[in-house]
N, C-alpha and C positions, 0 to 999 in steps of 0.2 A: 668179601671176607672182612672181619670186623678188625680194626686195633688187637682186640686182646685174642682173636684169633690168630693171626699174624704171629705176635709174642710168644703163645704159645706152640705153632708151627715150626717157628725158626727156633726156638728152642729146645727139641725135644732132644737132643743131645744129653741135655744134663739141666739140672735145676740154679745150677751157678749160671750159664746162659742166658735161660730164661730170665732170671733176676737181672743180669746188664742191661737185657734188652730192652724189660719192662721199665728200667729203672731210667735206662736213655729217653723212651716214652712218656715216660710219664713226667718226669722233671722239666721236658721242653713244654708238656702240655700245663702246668699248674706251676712250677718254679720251684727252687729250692725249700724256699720258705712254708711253700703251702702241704707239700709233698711229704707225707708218712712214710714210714717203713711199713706202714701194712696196708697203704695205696699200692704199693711195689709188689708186696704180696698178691697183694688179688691180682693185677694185672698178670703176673707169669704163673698162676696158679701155682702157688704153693704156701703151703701155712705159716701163718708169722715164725710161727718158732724157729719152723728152718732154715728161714733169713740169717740167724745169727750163728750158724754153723758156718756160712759162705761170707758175710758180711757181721763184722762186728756195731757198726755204727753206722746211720745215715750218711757221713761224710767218706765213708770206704764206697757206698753205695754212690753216691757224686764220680770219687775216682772213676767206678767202675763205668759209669755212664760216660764219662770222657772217651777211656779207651773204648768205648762202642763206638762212640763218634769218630775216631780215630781210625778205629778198624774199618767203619763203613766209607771212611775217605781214601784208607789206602787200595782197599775194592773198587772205588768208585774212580779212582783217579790211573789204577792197573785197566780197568778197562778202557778208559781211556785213551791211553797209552797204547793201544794196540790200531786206534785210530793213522792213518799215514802221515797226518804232519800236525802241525801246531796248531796253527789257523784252526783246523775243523774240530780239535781237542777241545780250545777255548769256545768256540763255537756250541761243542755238544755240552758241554760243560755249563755253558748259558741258557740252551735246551734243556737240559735238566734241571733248572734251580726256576725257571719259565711252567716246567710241567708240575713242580711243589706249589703251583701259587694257592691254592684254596689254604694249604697247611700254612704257607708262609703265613699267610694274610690270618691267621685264626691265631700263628706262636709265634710267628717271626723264624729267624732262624735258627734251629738246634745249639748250634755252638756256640754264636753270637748273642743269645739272648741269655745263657749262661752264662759266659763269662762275666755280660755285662753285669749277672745280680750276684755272683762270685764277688768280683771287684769290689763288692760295698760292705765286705762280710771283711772283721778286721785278723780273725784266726785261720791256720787252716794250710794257707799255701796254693788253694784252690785253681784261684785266680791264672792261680801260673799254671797249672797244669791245661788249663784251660786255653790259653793262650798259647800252650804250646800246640794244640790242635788246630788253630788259625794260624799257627807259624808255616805248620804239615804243609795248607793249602797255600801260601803266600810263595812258599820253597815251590812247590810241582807248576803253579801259574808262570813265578820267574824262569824256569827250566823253561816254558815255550816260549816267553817271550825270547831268552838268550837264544833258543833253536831257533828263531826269527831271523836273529843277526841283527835285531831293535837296539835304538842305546838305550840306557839304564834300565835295562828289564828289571830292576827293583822297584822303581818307584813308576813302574807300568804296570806292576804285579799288584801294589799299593793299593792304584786307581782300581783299577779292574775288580779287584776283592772289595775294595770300599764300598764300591758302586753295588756290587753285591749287596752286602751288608745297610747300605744306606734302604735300599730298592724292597729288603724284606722289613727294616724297618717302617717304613714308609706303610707297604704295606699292608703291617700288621697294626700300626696306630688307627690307619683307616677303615683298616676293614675291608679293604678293595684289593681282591685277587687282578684288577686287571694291571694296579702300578707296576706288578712283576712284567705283566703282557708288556705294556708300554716301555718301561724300562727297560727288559730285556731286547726288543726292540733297540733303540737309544745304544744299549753294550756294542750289540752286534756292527752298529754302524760305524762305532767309535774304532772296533776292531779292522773293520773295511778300510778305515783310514789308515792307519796303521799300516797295513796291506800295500795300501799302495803308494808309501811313502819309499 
């Protein structure tokens, strides 16, 4: 199944949907900058014009692609959660960012790669809304590492996210889905330590 098949799937709900969805899509894959309101269009099938019923401006269009990211974190991090203890939470959680490596390595990461080019943009507000979706994840990782009984699950939540973040940056500069392999790797042992301290 293709991207724009995908988008159009998960959307069939409604056309405001589709457009988040696409809109999530396609800004991680091309950037703020590059990204039309009628790339967005095509992607969730539907005609430019009726972009501007659901969406006034490209920058509503931004919001909306946040709260998809948002939404796919608090999906992603519920299921999680149903996992039995911490350990294997952050664990699957490293498994999953492990099985995105072709994507990391072609956009980097979703949320991380936006904020970073938010950040450079001086109107807007962006930035922060953007950052509040990397807060999402830094809050649900602190939550296992406190369910550890670890000190400072803040600045273990930190590492652990950075190391994320650093690991799809890496790379996506290089172009090599295995840094995630390797990396990911690297997490999990770090986490082992942890463990057994």
């Amino acid at each position: 199944m293709t991207d724009s098949e995908k988008v159009r799937g998960a959307g069939r709900g409604g056309k405001r949907q589709r457009l988040m969805a696409a809109a999530a899509q396609v800004l991680h894959r091309q950037g703020v900058e590059r990204t039309t309101i009628a790339d967005i269009a095509a992607a969730a099938d539907v005609p430019v014009g009726n972009v501007y019923y659901y969406f006034k401006t490209k920058d509503e269009l931004v919001q909306a692609a946040l709260a998809e990211h948002s939404g796919h974190l608090t999906e992603l991090t519920a299921g999680l959660d149903a996992l039995p203890d911490p350990m294997r939470r952050l664990k699957a959680l490293v498994g999953m960012w492990v099985d995105q490596r072709d994507t990391a390595a072609r956009y980097g990461c979703p949320t991380g790669t936006l904020a970073a080019e938010l950040d450079k943009r001086s109107e807007g507000g962006l930035d922060q809304e953007a950052g509040r979706v990397v807060r999402q994840l830094l809050d649900w990782v602190e939550r296992q590492f406190r369910e550890l009984g670890l000190p400072d699950p803040g600045g273990l939540a930190l590492a652990f996210v950075g190391a994320y973040q650093g690991m799809s940056l890496l790379a996506n500069a290089l172009r090599d889905p295995d840094v995630m392999v390797s990396q990911g790797a690297r997490l999990n042992g770090w986490l082992d330590g942890l463990g057994s301290e």
